[in-house]
Structure formats: C-alpha cells, structure tokens
PQR file of N, CA, C, O and H, with PARSE charges and radii, in Angstrom:
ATOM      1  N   UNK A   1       0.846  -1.178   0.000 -0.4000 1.5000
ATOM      2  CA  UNK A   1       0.000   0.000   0.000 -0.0000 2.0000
ATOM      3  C   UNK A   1       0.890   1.240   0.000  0.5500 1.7000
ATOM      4  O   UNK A   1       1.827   1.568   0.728 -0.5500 1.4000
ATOM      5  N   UNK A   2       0.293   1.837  -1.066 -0.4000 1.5000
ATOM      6  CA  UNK A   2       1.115   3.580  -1.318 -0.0000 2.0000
ATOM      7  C   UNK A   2       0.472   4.649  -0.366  0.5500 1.7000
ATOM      8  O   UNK A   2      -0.730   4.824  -0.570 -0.5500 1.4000
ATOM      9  H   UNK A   2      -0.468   1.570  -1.657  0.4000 1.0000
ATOM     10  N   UNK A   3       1.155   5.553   0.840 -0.4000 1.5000
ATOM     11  CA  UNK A   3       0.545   6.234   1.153 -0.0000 2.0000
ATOM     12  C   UNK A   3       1.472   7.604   0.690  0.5500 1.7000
ATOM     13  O   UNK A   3       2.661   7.833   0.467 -0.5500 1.4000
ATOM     14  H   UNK A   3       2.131   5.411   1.006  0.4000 1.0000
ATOM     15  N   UNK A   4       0.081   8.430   0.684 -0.4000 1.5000
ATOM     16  CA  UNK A   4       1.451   9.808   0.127 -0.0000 2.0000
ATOM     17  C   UNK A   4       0.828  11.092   0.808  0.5500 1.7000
ATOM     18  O   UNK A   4      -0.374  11.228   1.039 -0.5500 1.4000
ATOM     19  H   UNK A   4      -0.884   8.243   0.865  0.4000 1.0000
ATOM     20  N   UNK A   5       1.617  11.831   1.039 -0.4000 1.5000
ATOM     21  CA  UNK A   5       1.683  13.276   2.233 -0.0000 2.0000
ATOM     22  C   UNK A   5       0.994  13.861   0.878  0.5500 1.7000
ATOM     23  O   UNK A   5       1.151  13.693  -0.331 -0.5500 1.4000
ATOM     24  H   UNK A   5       2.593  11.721   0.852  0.4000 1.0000
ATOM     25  N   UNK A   6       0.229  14.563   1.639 -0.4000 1.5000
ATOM     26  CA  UNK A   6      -0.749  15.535   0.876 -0.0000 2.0000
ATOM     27  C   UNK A   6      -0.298  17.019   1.180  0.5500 1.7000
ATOM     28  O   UNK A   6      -0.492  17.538   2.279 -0.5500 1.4000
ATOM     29  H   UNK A   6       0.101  14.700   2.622  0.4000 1.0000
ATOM     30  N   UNK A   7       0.383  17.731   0.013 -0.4000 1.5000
ATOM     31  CA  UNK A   7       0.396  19.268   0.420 -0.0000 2.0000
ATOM     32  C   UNK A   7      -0.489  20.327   0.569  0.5500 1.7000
ATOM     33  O   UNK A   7      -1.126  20.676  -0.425 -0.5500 1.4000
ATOM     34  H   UNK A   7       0.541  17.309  -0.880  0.4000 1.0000
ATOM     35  N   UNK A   8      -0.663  20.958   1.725 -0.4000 1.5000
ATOM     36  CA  UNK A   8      -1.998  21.943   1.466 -0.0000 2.0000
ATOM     37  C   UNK A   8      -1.447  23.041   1.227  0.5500 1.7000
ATOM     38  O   UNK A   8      -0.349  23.396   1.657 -0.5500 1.4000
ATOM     39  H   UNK A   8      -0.145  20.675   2.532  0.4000 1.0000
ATOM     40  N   UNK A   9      -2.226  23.696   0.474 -0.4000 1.5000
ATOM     41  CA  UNK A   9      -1.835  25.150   0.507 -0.0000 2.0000
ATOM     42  C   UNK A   9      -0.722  25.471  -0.576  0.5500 1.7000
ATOM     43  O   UNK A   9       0.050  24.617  -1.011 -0.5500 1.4000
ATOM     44  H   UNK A   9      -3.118  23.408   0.125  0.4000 1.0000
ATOM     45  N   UNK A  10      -0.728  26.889  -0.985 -0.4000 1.5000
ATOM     46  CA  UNK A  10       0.534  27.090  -2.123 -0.0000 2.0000
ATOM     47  C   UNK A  10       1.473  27.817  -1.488  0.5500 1.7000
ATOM     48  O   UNK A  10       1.404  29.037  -1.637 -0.5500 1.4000
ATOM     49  H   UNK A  10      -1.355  27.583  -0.632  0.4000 1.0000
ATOM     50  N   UNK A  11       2.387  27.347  -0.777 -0.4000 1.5000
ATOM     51  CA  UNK A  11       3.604  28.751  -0.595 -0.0000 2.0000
ATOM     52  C   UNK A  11       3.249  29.035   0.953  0.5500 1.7000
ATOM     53  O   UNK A  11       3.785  28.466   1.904 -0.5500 1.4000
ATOM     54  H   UNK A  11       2.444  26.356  -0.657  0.4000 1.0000
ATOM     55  N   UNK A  12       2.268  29.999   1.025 -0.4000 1.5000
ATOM     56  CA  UNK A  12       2.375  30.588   2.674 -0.0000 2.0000
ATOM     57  C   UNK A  12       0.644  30.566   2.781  0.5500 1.7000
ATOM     58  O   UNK A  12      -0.011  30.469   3.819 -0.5500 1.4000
ATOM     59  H   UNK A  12       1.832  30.461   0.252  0.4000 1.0000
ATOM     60  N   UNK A  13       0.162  30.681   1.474 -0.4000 1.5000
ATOM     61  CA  UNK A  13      -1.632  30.521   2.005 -0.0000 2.0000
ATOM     62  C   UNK A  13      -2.255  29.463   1.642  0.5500 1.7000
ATOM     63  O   UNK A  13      -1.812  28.655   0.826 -0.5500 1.4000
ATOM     64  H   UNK A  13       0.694  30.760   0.631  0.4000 1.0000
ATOM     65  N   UNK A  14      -3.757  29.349   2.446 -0.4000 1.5000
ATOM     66  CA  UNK A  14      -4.511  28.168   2.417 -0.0000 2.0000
ATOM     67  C   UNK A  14      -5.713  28.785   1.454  0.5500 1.7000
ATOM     68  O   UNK A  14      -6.106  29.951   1.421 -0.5500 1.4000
ATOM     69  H   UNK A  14      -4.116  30.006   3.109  0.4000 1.0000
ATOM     70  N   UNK A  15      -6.265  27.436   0.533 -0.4000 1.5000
ATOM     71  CA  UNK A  15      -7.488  28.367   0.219 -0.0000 2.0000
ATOM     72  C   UNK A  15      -8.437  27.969   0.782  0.5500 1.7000
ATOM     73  O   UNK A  15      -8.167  27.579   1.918 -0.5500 1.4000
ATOM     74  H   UNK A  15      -5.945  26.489   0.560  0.4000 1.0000
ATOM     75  N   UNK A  16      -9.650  27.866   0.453 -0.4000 1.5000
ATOM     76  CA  UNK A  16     -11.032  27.304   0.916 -0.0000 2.0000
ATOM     77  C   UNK A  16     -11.196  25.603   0.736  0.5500 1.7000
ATOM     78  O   UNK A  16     -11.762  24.814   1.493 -0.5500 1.4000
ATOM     79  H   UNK A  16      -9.869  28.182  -0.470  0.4000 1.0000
ATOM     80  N   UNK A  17     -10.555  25.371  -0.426 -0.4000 1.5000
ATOM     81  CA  UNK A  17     -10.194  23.942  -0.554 -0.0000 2.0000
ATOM     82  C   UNK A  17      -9.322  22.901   0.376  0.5500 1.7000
ATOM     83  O   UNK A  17      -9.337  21.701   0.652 -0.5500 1.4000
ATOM     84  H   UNK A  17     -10.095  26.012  -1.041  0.4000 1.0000
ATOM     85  N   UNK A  18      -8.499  24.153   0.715 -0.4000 1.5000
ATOM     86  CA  UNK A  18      -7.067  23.340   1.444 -0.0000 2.0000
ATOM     87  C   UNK A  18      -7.801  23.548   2.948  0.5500 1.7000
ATOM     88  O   UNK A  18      -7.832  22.468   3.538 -0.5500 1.4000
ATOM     89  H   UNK A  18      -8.486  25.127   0.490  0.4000 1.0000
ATOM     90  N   UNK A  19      -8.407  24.662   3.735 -0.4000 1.5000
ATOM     91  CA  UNK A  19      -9.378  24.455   4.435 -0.0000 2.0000
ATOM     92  C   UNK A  19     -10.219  23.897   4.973  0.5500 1.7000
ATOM     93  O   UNK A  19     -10.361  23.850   6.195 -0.5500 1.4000
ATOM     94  H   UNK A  19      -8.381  25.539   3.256  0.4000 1.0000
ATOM     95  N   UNK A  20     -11.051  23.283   3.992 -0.4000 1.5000
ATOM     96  CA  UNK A  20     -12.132  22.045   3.933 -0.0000 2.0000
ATOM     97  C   UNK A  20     -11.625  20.830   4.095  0.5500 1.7000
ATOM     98  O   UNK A  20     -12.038  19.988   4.893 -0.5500 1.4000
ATOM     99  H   UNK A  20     -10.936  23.321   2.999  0.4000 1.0000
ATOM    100  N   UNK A  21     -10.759  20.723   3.372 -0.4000 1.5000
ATOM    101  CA  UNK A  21     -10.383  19.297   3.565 -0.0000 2.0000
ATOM    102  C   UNK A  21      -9.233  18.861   5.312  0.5500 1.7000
ATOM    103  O   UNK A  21      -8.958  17.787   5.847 -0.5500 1.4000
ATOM    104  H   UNK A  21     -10.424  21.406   2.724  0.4000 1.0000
ATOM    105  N   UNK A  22      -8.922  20.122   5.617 -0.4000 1.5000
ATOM    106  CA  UNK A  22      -7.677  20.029   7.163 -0.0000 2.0000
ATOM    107  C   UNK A  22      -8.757  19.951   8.098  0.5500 1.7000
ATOM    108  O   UNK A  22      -8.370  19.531   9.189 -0.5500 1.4000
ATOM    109  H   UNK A  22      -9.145  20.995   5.183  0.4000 1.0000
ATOM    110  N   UNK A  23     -10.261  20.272   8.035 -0.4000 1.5000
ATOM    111  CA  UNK A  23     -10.681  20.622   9.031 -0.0000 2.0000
ATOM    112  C   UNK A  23     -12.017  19.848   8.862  0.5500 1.7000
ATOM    113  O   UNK A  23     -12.744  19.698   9.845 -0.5500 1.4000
ATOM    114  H   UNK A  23     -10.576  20.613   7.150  0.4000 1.0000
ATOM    115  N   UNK A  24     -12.340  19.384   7.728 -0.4000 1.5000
ATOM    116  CA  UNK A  24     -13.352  18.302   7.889 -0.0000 2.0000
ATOM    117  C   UNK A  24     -14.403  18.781   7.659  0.5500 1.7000
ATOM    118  O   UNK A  24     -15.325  18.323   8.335 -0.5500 1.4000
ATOM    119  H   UNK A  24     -11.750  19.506   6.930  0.4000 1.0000
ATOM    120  N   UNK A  25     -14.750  19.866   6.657 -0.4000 1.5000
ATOM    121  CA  UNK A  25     -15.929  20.447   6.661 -0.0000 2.0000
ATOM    122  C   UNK A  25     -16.606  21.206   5.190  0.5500 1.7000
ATOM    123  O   UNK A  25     -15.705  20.938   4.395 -0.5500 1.4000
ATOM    124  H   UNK A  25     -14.001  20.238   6.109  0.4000 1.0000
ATOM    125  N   UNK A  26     -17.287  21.712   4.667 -0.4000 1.5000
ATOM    126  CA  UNK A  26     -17.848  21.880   3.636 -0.0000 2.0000
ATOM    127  C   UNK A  26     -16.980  23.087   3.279  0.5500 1.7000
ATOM    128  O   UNK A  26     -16.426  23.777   4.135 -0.5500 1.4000
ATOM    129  H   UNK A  26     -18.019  21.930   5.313  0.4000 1.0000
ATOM    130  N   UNK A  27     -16.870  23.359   1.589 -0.4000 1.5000
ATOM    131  CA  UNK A  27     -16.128  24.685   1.292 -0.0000 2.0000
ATOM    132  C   UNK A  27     -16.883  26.061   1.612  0.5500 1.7000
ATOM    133  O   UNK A  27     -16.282  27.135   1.566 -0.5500 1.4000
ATOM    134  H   UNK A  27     -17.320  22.798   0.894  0.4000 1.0000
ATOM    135  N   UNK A  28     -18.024  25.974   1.886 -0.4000 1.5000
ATOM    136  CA  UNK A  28     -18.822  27.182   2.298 -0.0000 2.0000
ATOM    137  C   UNK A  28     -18.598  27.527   4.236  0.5500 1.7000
ATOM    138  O   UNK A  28     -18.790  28.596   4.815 -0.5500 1.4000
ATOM    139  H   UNK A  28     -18.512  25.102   1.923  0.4000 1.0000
ATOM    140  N   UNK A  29     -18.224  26.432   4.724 -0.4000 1.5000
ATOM    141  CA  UNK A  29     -18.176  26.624   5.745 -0.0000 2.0000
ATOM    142  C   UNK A  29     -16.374  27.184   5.750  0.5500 1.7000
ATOM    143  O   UNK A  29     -16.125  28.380   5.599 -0.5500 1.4000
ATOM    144  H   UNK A  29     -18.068  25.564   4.253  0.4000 1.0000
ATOM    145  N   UNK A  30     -15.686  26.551   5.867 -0.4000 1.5000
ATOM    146  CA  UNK A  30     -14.281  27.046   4.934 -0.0000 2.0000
ATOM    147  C   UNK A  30     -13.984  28.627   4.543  0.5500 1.7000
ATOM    148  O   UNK A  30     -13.188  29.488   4.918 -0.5500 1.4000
ATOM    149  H   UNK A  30     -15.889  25.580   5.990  0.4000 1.0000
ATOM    150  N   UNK A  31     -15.206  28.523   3.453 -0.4000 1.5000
ATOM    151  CA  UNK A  31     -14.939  29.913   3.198 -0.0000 2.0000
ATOM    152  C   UNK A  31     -15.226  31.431   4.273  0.5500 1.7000
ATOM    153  O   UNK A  31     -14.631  32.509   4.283 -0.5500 1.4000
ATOM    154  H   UNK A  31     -15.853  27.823   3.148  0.4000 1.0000
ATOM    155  N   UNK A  32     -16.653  30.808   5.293 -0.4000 1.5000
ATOM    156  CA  UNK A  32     -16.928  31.427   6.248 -0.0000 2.0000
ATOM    157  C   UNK A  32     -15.699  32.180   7.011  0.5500 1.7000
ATOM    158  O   UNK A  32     -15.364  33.345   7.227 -0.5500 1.4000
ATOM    159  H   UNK A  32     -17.137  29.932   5.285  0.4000 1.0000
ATOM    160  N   UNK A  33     -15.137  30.671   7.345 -0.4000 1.5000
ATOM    161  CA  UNK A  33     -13.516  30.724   8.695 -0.0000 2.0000
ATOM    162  C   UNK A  33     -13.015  31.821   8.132  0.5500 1.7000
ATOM    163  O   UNK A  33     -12.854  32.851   8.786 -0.5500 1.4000
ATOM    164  H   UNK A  33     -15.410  29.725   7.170  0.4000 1.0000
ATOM    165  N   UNK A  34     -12.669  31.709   6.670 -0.4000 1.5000
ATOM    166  CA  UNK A  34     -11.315  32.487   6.063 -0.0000 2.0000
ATOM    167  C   UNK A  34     -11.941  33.547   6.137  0.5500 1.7000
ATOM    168  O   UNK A  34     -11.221  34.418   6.625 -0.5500 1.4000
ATOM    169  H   UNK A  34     -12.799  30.872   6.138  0.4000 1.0000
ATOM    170  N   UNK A  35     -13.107  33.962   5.848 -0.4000 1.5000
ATOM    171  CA  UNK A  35     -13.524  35.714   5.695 -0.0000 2.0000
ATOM    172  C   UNK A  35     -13.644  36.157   7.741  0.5500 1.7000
ATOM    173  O   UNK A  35     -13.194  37.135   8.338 -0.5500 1.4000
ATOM    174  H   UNK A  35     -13.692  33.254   5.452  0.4000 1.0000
ATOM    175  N   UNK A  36     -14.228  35.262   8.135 -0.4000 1.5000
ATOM    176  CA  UNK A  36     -13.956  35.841   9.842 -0.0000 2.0000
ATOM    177  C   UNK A  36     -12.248  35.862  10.209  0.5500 1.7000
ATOM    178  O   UNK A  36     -11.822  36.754  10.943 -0.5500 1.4000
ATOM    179  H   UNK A  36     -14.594  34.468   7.650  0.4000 1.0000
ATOM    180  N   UNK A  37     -11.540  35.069   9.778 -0.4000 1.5000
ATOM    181  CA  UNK A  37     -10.126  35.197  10.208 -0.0000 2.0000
ATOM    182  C   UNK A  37      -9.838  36.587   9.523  0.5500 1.7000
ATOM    183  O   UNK A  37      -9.545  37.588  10.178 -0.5500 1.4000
ATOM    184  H   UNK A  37     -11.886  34.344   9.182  0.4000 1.0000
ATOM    185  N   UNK A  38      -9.971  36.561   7.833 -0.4000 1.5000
ATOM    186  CA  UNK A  38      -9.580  37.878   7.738 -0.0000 2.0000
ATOM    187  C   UNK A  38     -10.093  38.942   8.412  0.5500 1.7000
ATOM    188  O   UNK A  38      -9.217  39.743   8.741 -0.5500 1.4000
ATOM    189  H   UNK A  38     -10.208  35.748   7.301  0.4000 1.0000
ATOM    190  N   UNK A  39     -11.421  39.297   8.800 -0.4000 1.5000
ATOM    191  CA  UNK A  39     -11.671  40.551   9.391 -0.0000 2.0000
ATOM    192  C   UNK A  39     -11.239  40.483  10.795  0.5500 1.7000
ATOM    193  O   UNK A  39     -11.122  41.606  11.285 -0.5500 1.4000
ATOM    194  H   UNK A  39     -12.132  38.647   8.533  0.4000 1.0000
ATOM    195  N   UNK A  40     -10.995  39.619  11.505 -0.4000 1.5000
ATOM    196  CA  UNK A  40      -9.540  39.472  12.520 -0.0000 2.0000
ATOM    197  C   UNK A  40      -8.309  40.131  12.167  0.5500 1.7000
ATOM    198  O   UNK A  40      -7.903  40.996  12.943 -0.5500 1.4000
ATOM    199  H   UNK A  40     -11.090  38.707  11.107  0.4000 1.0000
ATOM    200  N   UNK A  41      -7.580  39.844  11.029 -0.4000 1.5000
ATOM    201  CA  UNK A  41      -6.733  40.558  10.774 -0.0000 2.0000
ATOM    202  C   UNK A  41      -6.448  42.140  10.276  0.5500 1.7000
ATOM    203  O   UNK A  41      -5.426  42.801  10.457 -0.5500 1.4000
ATOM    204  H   UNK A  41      -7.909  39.141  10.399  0.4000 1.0000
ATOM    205  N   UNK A  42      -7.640  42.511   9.618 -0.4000 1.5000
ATOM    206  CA  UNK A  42      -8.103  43.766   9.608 -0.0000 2.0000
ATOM    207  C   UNK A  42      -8.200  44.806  10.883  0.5500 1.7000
ATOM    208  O   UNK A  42      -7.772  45.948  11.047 -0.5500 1.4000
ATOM    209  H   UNK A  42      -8.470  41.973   9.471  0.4000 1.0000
ATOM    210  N   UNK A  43      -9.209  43.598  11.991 -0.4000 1.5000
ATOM    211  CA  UNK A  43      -9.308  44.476  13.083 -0.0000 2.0000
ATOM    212  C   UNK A  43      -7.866  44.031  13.944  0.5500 1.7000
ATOM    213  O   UNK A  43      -8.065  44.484  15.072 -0.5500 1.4000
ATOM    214  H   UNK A  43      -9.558  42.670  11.858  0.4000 1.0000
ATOM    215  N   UNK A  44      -7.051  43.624  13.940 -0.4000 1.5000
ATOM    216  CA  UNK A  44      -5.518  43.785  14.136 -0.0000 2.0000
ATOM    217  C   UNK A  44      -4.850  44.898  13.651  0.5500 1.7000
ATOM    218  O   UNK A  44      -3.963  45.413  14.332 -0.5500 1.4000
ATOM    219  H   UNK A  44      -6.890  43.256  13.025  0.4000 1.0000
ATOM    220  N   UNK A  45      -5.148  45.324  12.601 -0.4000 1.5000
ATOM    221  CA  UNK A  45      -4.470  46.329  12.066 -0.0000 2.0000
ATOM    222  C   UNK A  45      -3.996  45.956  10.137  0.5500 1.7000
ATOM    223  O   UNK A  45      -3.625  46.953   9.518 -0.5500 1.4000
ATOM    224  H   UNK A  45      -5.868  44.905  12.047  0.4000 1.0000
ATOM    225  N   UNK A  46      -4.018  45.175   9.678 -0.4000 1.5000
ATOM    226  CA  UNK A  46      -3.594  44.326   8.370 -0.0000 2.0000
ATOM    227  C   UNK A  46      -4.620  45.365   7.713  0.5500 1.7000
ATOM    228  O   UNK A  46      -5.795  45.453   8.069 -0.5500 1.4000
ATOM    229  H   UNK A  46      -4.320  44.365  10.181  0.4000 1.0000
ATOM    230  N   UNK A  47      -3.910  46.298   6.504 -0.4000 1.5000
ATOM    231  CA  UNK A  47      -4.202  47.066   5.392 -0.0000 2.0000
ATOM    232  C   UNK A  47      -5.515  45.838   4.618  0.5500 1.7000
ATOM    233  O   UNK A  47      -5.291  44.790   4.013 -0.5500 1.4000
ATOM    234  H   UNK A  47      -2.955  46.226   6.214  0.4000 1.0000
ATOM    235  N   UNK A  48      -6.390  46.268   4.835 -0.4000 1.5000
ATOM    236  CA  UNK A  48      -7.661  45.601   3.689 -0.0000 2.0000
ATOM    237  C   UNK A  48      -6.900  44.883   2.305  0.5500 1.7000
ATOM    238  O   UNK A  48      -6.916  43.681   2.041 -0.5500 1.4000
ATOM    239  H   UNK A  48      -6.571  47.120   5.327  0.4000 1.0000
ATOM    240  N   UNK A  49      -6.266  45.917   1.547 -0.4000 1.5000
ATOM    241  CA  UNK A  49      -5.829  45.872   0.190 -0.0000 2.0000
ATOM    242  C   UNK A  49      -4.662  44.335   0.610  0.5500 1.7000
ATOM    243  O   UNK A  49      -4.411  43.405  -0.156 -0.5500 1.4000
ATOM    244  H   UNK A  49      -6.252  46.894   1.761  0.4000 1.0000
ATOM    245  N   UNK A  50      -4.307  44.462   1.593 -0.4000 1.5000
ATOM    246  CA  UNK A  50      -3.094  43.151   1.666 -0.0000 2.0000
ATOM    247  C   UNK A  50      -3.853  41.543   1.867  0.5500 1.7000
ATOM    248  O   UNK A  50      -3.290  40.456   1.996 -0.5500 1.4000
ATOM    249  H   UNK A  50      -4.511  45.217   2.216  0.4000 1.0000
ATOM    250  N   UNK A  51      -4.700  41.728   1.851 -0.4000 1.5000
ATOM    251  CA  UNK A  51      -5.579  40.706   2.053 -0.0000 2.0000
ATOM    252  C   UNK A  51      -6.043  39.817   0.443  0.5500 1.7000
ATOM    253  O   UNK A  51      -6.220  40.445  -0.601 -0.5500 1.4000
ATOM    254  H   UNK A  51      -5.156  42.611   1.746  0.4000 1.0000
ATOM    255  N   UNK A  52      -6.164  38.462   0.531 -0.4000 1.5000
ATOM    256  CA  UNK A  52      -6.857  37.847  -0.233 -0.0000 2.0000
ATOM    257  C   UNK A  52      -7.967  36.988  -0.050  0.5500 1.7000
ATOM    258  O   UNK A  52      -8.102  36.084   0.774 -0.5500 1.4000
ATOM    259  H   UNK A  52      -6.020  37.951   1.379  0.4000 1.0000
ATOM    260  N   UNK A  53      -8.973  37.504  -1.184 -0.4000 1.5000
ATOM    261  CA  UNK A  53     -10.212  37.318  -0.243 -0.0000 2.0000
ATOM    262  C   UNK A  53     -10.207  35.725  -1.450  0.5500 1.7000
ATOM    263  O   UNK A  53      -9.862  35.484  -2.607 -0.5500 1.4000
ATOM    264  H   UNK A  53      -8.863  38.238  -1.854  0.4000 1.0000
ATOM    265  N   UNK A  54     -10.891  34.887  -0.141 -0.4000 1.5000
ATOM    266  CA  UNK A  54     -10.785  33.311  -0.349 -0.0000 2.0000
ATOM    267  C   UNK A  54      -9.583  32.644   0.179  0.5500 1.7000
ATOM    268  O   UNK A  54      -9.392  31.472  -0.143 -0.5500 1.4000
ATOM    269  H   UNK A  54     -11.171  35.083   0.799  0.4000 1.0000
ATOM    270  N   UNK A  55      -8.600  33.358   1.089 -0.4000 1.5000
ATOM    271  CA  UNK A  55      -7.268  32.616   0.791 -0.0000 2.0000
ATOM    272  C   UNK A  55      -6.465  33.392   2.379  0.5500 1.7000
ATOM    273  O   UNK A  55      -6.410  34.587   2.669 -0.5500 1.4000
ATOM    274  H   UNK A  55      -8.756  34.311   1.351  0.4000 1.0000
ATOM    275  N   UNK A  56      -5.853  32.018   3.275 -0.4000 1.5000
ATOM    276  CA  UNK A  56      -6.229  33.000   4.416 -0.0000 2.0000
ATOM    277  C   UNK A  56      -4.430  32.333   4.659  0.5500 1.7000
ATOM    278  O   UNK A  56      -4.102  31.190   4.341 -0.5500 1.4000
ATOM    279  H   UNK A  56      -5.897  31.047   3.039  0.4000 1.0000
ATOM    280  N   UNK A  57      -3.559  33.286   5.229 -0.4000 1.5000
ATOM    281  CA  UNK A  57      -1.947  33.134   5.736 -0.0000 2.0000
ATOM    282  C   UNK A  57      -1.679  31.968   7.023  0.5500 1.7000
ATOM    283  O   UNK A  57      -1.927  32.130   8.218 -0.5500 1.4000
ATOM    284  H   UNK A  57      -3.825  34.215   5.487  0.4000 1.0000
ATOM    285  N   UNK A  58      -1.088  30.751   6.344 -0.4000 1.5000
ATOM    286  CA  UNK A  58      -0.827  29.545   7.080 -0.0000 2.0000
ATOM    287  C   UNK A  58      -0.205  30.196   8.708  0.5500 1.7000
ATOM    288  O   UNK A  58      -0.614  30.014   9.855 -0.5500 1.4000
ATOM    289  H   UNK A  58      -0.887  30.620   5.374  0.4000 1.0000
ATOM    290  N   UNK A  59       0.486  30.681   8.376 -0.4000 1.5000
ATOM    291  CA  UNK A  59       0.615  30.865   9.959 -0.0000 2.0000
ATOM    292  C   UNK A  59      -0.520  31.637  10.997  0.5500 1.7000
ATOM    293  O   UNK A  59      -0.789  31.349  12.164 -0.5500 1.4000
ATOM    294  H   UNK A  59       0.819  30.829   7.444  0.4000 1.0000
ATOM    295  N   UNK A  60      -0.928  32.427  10.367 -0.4000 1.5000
ATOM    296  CA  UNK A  60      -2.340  32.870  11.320 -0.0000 2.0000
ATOM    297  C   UNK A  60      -3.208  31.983  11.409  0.5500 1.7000
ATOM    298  O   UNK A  60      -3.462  31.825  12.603 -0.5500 1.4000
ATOM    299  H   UNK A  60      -0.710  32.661   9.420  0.4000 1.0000
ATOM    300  N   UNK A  61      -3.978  31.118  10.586 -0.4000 1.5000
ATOM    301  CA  UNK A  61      -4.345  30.242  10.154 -0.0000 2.0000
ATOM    302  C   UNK A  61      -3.914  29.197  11.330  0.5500 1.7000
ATOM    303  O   UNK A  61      -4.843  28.724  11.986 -0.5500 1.4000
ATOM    304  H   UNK A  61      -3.771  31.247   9.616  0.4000 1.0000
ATOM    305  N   UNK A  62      -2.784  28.857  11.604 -0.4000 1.5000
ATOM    306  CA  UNK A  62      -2.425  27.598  12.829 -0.0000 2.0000
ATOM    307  C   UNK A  62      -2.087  28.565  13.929  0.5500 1.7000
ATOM    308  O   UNK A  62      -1.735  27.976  14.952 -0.5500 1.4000
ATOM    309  H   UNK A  62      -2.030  29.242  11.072  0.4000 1.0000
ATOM    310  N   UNK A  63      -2.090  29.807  14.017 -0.4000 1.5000
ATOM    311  CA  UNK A  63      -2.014  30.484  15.609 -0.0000 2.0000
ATOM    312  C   UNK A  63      -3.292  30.283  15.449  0.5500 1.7000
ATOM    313  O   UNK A  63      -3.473  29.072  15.330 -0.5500 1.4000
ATOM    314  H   UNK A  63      -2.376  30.285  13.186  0.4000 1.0000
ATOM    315  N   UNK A  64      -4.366  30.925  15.382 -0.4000 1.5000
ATOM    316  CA  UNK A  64      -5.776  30.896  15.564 -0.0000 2.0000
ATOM    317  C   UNK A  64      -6.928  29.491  15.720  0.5500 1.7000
ATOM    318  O   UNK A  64      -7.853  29.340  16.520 -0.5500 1.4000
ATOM    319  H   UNK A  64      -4.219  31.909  15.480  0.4000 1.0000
ATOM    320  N   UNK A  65      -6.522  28.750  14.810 -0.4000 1.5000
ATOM    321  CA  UNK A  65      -7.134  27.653  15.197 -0.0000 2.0000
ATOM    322  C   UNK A  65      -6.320  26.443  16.011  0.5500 1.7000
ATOM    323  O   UNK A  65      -6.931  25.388  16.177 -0.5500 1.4000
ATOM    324  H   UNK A  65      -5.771  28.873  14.161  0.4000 1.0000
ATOM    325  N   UNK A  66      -5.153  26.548  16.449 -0.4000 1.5000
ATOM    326  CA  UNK A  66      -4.331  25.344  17.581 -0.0000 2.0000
ATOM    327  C   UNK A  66      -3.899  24.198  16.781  0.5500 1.7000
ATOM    328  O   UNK A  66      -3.775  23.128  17.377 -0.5500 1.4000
ATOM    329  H   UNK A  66      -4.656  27.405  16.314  0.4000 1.0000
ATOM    330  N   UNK A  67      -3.594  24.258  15.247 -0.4000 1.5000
ATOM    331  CA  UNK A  67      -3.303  22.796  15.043 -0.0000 2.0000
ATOM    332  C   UNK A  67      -1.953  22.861  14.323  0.5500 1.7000
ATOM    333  O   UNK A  67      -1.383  21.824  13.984 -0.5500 1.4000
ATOM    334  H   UNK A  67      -3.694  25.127  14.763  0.4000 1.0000
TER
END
C-alpha cells in the first residue's frame, strides 16, 4: 500500500479547498472561517488591500485555530 503526504496550501496561504479538507468540513463553511479570520486581521491592524479574499496566511491560520 502507497501512502502519500498531501500538500496543502501554495507557498504561505490556504485556500477554501485546502481548508475544507484540514478541518473536515464543507467549502462554504471554509470559506466562512477564512472571511472571519480575515476581518480578525483587519481588526488587528492588516491594510484591507493586503488581504486575499478566499485565501487565508498559514501561519495565522495555525495560531488561531491550535493545530
């Protein structure tokens, strides 16, 4: 039996896909997390314009949710 490491994410962000599938849950729900994490980071201080909407920064991303 072949098992093989699955990469999530491209580079430093996750999208809604790579989301759904780490956390066990539908891409709408997914997409929810990522738009509340971003306006977390907004109300941190993070320029709006630096933001990608659908697509949320792996390391905030594992400070915020513990995994």
């Amino acid at each position: 039996m072949m098992v093989t490491k699955r990469n999530y994410g491209n580079g430093n962000m996750y999208t809604s896909d790579d989301i759904a599938e780490l956390c066990g849950c539908s891409k709408n729900k997914a997409y929810n997390m990522i738009r509340a994490l971003n306006h977390k980071l907004i109300s941190l201080g993070t320029p709006k314009e630096a933001l990608i909407a659908g697509k949320i920064s792996r390391k905030f991303f594992h400070e915020q949710i513990k995994i």
